[in-house]
C-alpha positions as CSV (number, residue, x, y, z in Angstrom):
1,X,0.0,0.0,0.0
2,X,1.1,3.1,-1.0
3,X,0.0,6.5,0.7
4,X,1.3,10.2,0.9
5,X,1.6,10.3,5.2
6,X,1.7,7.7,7.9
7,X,-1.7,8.8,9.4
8,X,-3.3,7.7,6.2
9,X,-2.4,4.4,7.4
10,X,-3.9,4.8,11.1
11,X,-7.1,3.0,10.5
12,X,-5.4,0.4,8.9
13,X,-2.6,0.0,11.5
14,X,-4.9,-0.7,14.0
15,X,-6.2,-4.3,12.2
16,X,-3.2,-5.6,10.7
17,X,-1.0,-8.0,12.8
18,X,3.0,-8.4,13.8
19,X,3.5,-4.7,12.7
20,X,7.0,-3.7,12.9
21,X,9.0,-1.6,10.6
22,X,11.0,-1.8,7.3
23,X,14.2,-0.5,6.4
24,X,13.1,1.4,3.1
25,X,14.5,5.0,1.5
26,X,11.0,6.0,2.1
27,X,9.5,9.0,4.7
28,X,7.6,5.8,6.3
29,X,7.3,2.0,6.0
30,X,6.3,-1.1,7.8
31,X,4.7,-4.5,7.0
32,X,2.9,-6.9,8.8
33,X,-0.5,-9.3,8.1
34,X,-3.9,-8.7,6.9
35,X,-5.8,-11.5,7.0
36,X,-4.1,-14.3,5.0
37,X,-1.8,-11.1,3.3
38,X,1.9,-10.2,3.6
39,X,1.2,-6.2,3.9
40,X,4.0,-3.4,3.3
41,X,2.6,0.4,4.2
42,X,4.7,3.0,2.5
43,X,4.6,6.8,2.9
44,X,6.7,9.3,1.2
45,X,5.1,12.3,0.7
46,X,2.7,13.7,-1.7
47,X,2.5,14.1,-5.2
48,X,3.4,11.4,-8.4
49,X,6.9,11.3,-7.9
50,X,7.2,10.5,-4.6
51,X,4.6,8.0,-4.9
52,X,6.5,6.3,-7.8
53,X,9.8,6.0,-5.6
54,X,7.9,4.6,-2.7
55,X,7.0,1.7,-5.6
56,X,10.5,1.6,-6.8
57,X,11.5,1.1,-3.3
58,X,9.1,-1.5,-2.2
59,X,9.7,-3.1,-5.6
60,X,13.2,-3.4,-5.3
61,X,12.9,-5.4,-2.1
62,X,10.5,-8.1,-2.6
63,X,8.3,-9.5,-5.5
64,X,5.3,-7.7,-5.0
65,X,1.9,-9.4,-6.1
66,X,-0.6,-6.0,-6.4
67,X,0.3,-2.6,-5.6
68,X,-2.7,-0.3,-3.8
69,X,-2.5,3.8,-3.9
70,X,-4.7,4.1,-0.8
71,X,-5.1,7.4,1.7
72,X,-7.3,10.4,1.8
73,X,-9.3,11.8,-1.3
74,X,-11.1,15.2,-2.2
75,X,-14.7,14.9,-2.9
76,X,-15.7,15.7,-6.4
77,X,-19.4,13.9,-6.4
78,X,-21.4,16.3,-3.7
79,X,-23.1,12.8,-2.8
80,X,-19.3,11.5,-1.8
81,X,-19.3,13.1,2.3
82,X,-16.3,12.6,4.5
83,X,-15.0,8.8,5.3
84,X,-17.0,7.8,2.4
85,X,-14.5,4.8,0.6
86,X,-14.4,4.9,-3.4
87,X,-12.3,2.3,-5.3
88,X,-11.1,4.0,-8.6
89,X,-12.6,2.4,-11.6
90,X,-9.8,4.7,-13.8
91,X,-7.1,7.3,-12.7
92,X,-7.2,10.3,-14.8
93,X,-3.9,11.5,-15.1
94,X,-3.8,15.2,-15.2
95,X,0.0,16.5,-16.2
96,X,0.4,13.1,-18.2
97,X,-3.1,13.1,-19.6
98,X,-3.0,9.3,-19.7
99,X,-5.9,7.1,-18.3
100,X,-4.7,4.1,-16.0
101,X,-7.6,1.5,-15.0
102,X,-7.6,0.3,-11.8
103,X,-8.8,-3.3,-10.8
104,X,-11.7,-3.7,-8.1
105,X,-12.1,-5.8,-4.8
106,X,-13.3,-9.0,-5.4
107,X,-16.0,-8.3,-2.8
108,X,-18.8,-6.1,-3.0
109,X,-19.3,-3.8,-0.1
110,X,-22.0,-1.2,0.8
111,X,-19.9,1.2,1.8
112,X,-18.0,1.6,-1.3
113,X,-18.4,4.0,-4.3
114,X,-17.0,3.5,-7.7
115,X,-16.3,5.4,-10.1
116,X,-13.0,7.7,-12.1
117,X,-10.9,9.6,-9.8
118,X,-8.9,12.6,-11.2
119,X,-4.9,12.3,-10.1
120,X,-3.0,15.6,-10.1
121,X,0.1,17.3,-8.7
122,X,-1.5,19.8,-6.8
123,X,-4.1,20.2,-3.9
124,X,-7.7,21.3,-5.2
125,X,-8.1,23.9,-2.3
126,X,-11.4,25.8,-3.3
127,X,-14.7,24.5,-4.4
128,X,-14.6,26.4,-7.4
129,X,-11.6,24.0,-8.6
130,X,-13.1,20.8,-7.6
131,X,-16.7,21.8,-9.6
132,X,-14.3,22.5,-12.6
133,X,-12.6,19.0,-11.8
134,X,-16.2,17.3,-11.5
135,X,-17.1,18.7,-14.9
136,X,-14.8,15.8,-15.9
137,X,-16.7,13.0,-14.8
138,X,-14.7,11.8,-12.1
139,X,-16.1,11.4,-8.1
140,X,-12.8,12.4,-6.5
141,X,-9.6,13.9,-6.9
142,X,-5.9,13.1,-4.8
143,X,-2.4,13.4,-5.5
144,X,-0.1,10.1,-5.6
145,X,-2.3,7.4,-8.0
146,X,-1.0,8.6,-10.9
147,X,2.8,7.7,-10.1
148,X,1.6,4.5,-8.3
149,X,-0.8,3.3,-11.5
150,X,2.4,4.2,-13.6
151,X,5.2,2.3,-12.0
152,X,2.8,-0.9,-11.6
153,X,2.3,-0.6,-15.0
154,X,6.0,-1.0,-16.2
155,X,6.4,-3.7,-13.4
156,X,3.2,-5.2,-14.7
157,X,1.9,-5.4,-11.3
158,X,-2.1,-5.3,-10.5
159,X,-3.3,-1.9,-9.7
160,X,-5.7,-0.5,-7.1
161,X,-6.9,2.7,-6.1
162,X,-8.7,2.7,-2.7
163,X,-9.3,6.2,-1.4
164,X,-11.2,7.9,1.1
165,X,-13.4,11.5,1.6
166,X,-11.2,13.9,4.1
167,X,-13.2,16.7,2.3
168,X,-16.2,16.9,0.7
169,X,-17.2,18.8,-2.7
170,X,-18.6,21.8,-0.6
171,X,-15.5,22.3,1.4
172,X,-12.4,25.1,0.8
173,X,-9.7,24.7,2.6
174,X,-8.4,26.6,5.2
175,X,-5.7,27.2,4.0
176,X,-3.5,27.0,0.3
177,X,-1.3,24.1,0.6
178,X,0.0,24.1,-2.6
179,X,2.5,27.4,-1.4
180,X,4.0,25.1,1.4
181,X,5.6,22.6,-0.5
182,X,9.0,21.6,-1.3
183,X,10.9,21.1,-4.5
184,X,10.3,17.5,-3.9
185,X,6.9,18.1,-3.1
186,X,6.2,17.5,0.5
187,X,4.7,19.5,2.7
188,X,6.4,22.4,5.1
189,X,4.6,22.0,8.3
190,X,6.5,24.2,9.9
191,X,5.5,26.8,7.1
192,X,2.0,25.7,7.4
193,X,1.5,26.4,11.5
194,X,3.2,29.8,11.4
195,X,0.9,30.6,7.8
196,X,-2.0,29.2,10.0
197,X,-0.8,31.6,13.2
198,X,-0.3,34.6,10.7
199,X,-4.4,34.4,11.2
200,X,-5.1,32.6,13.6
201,X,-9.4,33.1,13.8
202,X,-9.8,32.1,10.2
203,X,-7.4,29.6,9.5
204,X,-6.8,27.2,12.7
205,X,-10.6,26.3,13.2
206,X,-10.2,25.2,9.3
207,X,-7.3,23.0,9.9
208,X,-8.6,21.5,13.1
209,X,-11.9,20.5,11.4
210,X,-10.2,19.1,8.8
211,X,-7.7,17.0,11.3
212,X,-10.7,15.2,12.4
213,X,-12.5,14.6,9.6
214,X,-9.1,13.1,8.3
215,X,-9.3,11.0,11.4
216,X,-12.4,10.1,10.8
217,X,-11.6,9.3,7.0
218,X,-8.7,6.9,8.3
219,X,-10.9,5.2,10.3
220,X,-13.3,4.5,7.7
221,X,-10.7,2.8,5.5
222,X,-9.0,0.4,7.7
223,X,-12.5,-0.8,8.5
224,X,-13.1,-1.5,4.9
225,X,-9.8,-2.9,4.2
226,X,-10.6,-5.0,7.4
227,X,-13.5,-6.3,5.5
228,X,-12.2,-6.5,1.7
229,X,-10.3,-9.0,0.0
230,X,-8.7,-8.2,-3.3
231,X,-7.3,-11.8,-4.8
């Protein structure tokens, strides 16, 4: 599983078993077992090429049998509300303008939507942007499933996209994260708390509301992943 931050994986952390952690050139990693499943989490920041060394990485040390671009989503489809799961039908690739599919779970759970999710090297912050995003078709948009659906391509690895709401359609974000990232493309937090202290009143309610609905979104999926099987 590959993901942009380690508390994407909370939810998830919480069900699998014999967690410990991995020795990879990666911001995060750690395997264990879910359910009959040898499982490697992998973090390393946000954005497609990060994501597609966190793949190299994992690649390199074992033989992998599917590769899943999981963690938090942007709502596109005003029915999609926070910790809502969608597995990605299709991965839109926005600076590439390629189209990856994506493979489904086996099983077929009621808490899941379906459907094309947009993949883009850049946060949608306002609503504005995600309404001009939804005009595409696709239910949600997020940052890393582009690099991931690439790299598992050339491998000619199985590819999954299992995402989850942290903000809904109808949400702006407090703040503009796309001006607090590196060359690399992680995120400053340090540039983020003292833009959030700069004004305080508006901005710090924002990013505390969306701290727990991300905790609630993490939640969500390690419940589903608790209760999907993919082979």
């Amino acid at each position: 599983m590959i993901a942009a931050e380690k508390m994407e994986f909370e939810g998830i952390e919480r069900r699998v078993s014999s967690l410990r952690p991995l020795a990879l050139p990666v911001d995060y990693a750690a395997e264990g077992e879910l359910r009959e499943h040898r499982l490697a989490l992998v973090a390393n920041g946000a954005g497609p090429r990060l994501a597609a060394q966190a793949v190299e990485a994992a690649c390199g040390k074992w033989k992998v049998d599917a590769v899943i671009s999981t963690g938090f989503c942007g709502g596109l489809d005003p029915d999609l509300s926070v910790g809502q799961v969608i597995a990605a039908s299709e991965i839109d690739a926005r600076e590439s303008g390629k189209r990856y599919p994506a493979y489904l779970p086996q099983e077929t759970n009621p808490a899941r939507a379906c459907g094309s999710i947009v993949s883009m090297d850049r946060v949608a912050v306002s609503v504005e942007e995600k309404e001009a995003l939804r005009a595409t078709g696709a239910a949600a948009v997020e940052m890393e499933a582009a690099g991931v659906a690439e790299r598992a391509s050339c491998h000619g690895i199985p590819f999954y996209c299992i995402r989850v709401v942290s903000d809904a359609a109808g949400e702006t974000m407090p703040l503009d994260f796309n001006l607090y990232r590196t060359a690399e493309g992680r995120f400053q937090r340090g540039a983020i708390a003292r833009a959030a202290l700069a004004k305080p009143f508006r901005r710090i309610p924002g990013l505390l509301r969306l701290r727990r609905q991300s905790r609630i979104a993490s939640m969500k999926l390690g419940e589903f992943f608790a209760d999907c099987r993919f082979f």
